[in-house]
C-alpha positions in Angstrom: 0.0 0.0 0.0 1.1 3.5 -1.0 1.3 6.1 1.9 -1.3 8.3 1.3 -0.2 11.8 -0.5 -1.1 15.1 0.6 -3.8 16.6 -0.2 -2.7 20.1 -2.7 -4.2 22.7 -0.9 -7.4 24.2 -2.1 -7.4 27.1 -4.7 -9.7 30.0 -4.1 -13.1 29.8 -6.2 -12.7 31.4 -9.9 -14.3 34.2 -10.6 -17.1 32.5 -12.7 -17.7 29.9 -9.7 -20.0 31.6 -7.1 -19.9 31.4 -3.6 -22.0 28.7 -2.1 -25.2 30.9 -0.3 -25.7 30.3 3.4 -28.8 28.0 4.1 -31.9 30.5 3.5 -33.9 31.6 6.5 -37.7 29.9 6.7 -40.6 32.0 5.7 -41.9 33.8 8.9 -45.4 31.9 9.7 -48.7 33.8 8.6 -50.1 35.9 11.5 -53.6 34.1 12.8 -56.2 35.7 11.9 -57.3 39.2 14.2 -60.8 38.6 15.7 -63.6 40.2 14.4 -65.3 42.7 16.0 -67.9 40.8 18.1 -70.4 38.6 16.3 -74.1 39.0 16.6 -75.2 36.0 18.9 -77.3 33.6 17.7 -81.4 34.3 18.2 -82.9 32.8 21.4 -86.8 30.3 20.4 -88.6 34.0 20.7 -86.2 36.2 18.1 -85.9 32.8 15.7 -89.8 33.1 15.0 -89.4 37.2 14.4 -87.2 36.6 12.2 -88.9 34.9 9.5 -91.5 37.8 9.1 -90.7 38.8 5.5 -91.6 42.0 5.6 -89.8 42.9 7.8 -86.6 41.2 6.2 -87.6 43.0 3.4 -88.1 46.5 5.0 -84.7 46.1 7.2 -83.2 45.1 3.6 -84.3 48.7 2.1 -83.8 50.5 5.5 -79.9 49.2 5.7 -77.1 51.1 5.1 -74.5 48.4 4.6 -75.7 48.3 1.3 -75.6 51.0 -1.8 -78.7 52.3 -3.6 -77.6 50.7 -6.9 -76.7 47.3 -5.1 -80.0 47.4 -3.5 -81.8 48.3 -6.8 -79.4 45.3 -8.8 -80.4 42.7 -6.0 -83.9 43.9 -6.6 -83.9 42.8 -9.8 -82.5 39.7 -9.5 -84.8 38.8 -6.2 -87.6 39.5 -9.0 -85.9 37.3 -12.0 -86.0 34.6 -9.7 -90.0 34.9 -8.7 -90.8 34.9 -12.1 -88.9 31.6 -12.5 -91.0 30.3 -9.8 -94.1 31.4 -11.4 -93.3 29.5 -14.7 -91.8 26.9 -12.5 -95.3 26.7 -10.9 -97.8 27.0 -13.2 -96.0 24.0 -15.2 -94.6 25.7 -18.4 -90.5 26.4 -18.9 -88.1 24.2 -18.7 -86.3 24.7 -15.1 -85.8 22.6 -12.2 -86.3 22.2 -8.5 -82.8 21.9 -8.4 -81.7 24.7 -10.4 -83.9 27.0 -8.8 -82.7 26.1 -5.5 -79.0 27.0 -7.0 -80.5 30.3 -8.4 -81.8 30.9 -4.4 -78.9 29.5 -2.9 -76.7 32.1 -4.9 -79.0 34.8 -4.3 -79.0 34.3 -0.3 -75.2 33.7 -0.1 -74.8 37.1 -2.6 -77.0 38.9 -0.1 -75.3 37.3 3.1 -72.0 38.3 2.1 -73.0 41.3 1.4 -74.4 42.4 5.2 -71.8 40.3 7.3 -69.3 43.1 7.6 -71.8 46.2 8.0 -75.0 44.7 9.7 -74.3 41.2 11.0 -77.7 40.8 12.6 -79.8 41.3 9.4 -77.4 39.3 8.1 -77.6 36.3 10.3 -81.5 36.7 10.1 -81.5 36.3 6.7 -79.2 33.0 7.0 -81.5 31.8 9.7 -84.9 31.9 7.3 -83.1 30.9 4.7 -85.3 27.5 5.3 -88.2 29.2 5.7 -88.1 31.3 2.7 -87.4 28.2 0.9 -90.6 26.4 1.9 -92.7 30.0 1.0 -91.1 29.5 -2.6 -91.4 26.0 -3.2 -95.2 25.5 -1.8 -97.7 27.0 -4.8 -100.2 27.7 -2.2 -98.0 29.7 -0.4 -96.5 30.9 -2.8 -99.1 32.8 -4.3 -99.7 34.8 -1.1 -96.6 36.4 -1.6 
């Protein structure tokens, strides 16, 4: 066996060659989210059957000012595109669906939601809460056509 030779000392890097970087630092974690400010609490047996009066979601709907004129006046129209699809969904004639139309109201009450949750939470949440309720009105012809 050959004694081992020394090792030839090492030459600096060449000018092309670049230094090799220092292990890079970890991204810093994402903050957690800041609370809200506090959230309307959920309505006690009394409040849950005020709430589904519809004229009154309907009147604290004009009356709120988390909402624009023109928003107001573009959910307007929508609110009645989507009766008229119940009308012709009712008296048998187009060609829609249960199904779609519960998409189309789904939509509609989520656009609305979102809308409120920031500026008037409690209209907001009463709106979620007869979201049911308002379904049923819509889907039953007889009650239906007392609205």
């Amino acid at each position: 066996m050959e004694p081992s030779q020394p090792k030839p000392a090492e030459l600096p890097p060449k000018a092309t060659e670049q230094p090799t970087p220092a292990a890079p630092t970890p991204p810093k974690p994402p903050e957690p989210p800041r609370p809200r400010e506090r959230a309307a609490a959920p309505p006690s047996g009394q409040e849950r059957a005020a709430i589904f009066d519809l004229k009154s979601l309907e009147k604290r709907l004009r009356d709120t000012n988390a909402i624009g004129v023109f928003t107001k006046l573009s959910l307007k129209n929508e609110v009645d595109d989507l009766l008229e699809r119940f009308r012709t969904f009712h008296a048998g004639h187009g060609g829609t669906t249960l199904a779609r139309l519960r998409e189309n109201y789904d939509l509609l009450v989520l656009k609305v939601v979102s809308l409120l949750q920031d500026k008037d939470p409690p209209l907001a949440r009463d709106i979620s809460t007869s979201r049911e309720a308002l379904w049923s009105l819509l889907v039953d012809p007889a009650k239906f056509k007392t609205l």
